[in-house]
N, C-alpha and C positions, 0 to 999 in steps of 0.2 A: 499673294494677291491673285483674283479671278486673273483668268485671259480678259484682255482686252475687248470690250465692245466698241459696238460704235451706232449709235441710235440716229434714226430717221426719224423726225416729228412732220408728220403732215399735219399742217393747221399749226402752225408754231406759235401765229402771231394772238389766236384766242386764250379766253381764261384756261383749260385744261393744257392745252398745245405750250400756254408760255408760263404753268406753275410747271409741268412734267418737265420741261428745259431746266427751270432753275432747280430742279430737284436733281436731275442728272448730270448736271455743271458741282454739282457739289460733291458727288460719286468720281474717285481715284483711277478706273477703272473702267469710266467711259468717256467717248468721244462725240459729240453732238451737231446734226447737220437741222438746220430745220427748212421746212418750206413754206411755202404761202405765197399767195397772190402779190402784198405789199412789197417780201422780202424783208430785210432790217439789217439793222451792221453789226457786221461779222466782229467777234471779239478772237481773244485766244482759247475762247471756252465753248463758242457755238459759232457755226460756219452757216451764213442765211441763203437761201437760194431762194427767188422770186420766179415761182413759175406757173402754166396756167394748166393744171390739173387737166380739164376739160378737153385739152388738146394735146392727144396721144404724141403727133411731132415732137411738140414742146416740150411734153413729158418726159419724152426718150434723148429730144436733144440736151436736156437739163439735167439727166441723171445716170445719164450713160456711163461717168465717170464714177460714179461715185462703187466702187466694186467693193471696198471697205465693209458695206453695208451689212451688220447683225442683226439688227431688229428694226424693223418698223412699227413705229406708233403711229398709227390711225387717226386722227381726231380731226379732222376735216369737215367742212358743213356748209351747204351753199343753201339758203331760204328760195321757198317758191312758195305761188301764194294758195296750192294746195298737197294734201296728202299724193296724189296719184302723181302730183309735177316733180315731188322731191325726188321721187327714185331714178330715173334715169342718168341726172344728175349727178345725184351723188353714190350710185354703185358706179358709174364710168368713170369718175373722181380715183376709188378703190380699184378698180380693176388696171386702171392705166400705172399708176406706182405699182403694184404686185407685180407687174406682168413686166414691165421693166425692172425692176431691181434683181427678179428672179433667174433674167438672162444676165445681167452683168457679177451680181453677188454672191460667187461660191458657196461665201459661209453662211449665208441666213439662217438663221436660227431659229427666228419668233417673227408674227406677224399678231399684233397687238390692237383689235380695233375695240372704238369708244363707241356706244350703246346706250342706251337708257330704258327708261320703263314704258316706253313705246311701246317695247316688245310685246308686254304685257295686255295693251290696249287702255294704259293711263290716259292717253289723250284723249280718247274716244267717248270717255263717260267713266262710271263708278267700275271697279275692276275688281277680283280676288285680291283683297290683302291680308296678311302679308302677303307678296307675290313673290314665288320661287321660281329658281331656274330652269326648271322642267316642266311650269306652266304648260298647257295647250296653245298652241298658236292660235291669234283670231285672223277675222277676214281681212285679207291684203285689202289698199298697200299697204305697205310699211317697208321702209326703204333700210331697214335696221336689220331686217331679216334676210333681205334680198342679199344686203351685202354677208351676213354670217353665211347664207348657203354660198355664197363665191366663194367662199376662204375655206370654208370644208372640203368644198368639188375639188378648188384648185390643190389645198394639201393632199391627195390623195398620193399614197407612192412617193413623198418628199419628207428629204431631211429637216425643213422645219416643220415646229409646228405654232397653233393659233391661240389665242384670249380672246373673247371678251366682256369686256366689263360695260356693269350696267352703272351706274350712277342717279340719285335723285338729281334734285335740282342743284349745279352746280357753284358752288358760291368762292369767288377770286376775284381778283383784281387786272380788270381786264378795258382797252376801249376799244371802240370799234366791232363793239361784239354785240348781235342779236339780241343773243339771247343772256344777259346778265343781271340775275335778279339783285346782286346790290348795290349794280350800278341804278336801278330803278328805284330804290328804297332811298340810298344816300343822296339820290338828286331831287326825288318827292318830298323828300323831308327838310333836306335844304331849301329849297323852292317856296314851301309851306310855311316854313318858319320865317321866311325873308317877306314873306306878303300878312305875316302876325297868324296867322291859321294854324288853328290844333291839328295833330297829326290822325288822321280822318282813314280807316282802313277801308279801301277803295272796293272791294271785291262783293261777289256776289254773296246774297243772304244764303247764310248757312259757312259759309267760306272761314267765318271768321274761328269757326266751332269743330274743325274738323279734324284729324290727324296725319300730321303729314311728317317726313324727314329731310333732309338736307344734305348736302355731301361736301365736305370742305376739299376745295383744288388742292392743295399740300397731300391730306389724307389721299384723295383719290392720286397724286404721282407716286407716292410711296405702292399702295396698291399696286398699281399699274405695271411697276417696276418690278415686283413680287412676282405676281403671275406671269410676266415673260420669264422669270429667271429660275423657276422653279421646275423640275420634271413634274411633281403631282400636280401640277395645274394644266399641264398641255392638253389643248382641244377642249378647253370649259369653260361654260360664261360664270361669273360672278356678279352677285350683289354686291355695290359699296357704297356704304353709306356711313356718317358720322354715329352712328352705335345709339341715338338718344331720338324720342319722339314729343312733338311740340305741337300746340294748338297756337293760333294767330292770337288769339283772345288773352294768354297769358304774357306770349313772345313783341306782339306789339307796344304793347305799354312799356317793356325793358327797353325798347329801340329809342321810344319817343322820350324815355330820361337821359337813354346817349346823348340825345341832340336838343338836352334840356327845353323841352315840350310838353305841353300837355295834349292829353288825347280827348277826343270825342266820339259821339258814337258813329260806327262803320256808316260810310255812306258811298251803298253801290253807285260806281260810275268807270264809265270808259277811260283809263288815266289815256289811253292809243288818240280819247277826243277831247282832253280837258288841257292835255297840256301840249297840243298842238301849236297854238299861240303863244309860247311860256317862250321861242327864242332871245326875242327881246330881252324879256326879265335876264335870262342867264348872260347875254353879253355884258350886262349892267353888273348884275354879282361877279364874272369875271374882273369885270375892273377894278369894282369896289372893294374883292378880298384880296384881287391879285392871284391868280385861278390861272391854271396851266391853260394855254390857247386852243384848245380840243374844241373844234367846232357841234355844236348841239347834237345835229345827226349823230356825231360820234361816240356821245356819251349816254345817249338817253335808247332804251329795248322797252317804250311804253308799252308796244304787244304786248312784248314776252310778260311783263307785269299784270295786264291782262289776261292772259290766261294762265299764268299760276295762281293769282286772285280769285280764279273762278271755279275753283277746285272744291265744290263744296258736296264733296267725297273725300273717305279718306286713304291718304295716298302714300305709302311705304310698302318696303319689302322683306324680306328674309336674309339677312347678311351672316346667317351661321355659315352655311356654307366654308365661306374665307377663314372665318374663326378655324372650324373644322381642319383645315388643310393648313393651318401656319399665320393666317394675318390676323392680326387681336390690336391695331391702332382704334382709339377712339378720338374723338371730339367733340367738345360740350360746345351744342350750337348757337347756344347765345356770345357764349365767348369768341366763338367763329364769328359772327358777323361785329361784333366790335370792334376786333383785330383789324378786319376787311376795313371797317369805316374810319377806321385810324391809320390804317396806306391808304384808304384812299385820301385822306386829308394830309398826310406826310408827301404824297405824290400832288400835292394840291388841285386835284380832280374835283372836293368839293371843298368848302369853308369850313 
């Protein structure tokens, strides 16, 4: 058997932070601390610490013990309401865990941080795709870069070393979370069907037409876990993504027969302004199917639905790379998101 780890998850409690948990809960050979704001209860497989990133004190007073520490995973994420507000935030988020585990944790080994195609300038408008690892950077901000140049400077002359991984849009089973596109699908669609409406794709014209990929949370923990434990991957970002490319135009209609629907033609709209008003409707379907007690705020990322609806560019990357170096997981992404809406209906999140 390997030596013994012992993994740090900052952001435990999100989609990537709490599939990468259940994926190393299932590994002989590691040990699991997680963090996060909420916290959550500690079993004999993950130990939760609730703490507030932002404040170096609290930081150091919450992890000063933890000396154990082999690897940290990264996946952390605080929302501001622009590009230039996210960085501060979340590189001081990064720099406060590094900087403290580095002085308590002899062994560290790996420092694993979570990425996406920001890097690239996906959010910004139409980008190079496929998009590779060695892209040119564009014009800051970008708080994804901020944080890979900490994690370089600070490796310098140290025994561990770094990942990171890029991911499309990230698809698990998660509440409380931003950004979750199928907590957005499975609760539009329930929503829609509960009020007799055809499942209607929301996004902007062009959107529906375009090529985009997906990343399944399972796939991306197995990755994840790859790249810190490997020597050939030290100090290199990765693409990860489920291996298959999809248009909305063909992938909508399979959804809207999951949740035996019919569909109609796309009709751009702000879901961030249409389902504003929809709390009501959901405390009533709560009652009516008998729906875990998750308050609205909780379960509903209308932004984030919004702006990956709006993507009428096409938006993928280059995942040979991983191939190249050892990782060859794939996943078929229509079967991914049925799985997802089948926990989510097993966790009675929706009807």
């Amino acid at each position: 058997m390997d030596q013994h780890k012992t993994a740090l998850i900052v952001g435990a409690q999100g989609v990537i932070g709490g599939n990468l948990a259940r994926h190393l809960e299932t590994l002989e050979d590691w040990s699991v601390i997680g963090l996060s704001r909420r916290g959550g209860t500690s079993t004999d497989k993950i130990r939760h610490i609730s703490v507030d990133l932002l404040d170096p004190v609290d930081c150091f007073n919450k992890l000063a013990e933890l000396s154990e520490v082999t690897h940290i995973f990264y996946a952390a994420y605080q929302d501001r309401p622009t590009w230039a507000e996210l960085v501060e935030p979340n590189l001081a988020m990064l720099v406060n865990v590094v900087a403290t585990i580095e002085q308590v944790a002899p062994n560290l080994a790996h420092v694993s941080l979570m990425q996406g195609y920001k890097v690239y300038g996906a959010h910004l408008g139409p980008f190079k795709t496929p998009a590779r690892e060695d892209e040119d950077k564009h014009m800051p901000p970008e708080f994804n870069m901020d944080q890979q140049a900490f994690l370089q400077s600070q490796q310098q002359g140290k025994a561990w070393t770094w990942s990171a991984l890029r991911p499309s849009v990230v698809i698990g089973v998660a509440t409380g979370n931003p950004m979750n596109l199928a907590m957005v699908i499975g609760l539009y669609a329930s929503m829609s069907k509960e009020l007799g409406l055809p499942l209607r794709f929301p996004g902007k014209p062009g959107a529906y037409d375009t090529l985009l990929e997906m990343t399944d949370a399972g796939l991306l923990a197995s990755a994840t876990v790859w790249a810190a434990t490997h020597p050939q991957c030290a100090n290199q970002a990765f693409n990860i993504a489920n291996g298959d490319l999809f248009r909305w135009n063909e992938m909508w209609p399979k959804i809207a027969r999951f949740f035996e629907m019919e569909t109609a033609a796309p009709l751009p709209m702000s879901l961030n302004g249409v389902m504003a008003d929809k709390a009501a409707l959901w405390s009533k379907m709560k009652e009516k199917y008998g729906l875990a007690n998750h308050p609205y705020e909780a379960v509903s990322s209308w932004a984030f639905g919004d702006a990956v609806f709006s993507w009428n560019y096409d938006f993928f990357a280059d995942g040979s790379k991983a191939r190249r170096l050892g990782f060859h997981d794939y996943v078929k992404t229509d079967e991914m998101f049925f799985s997802v809406f089948r926990e989510m209906r097993a966790q009675r999140i929706i009807p």
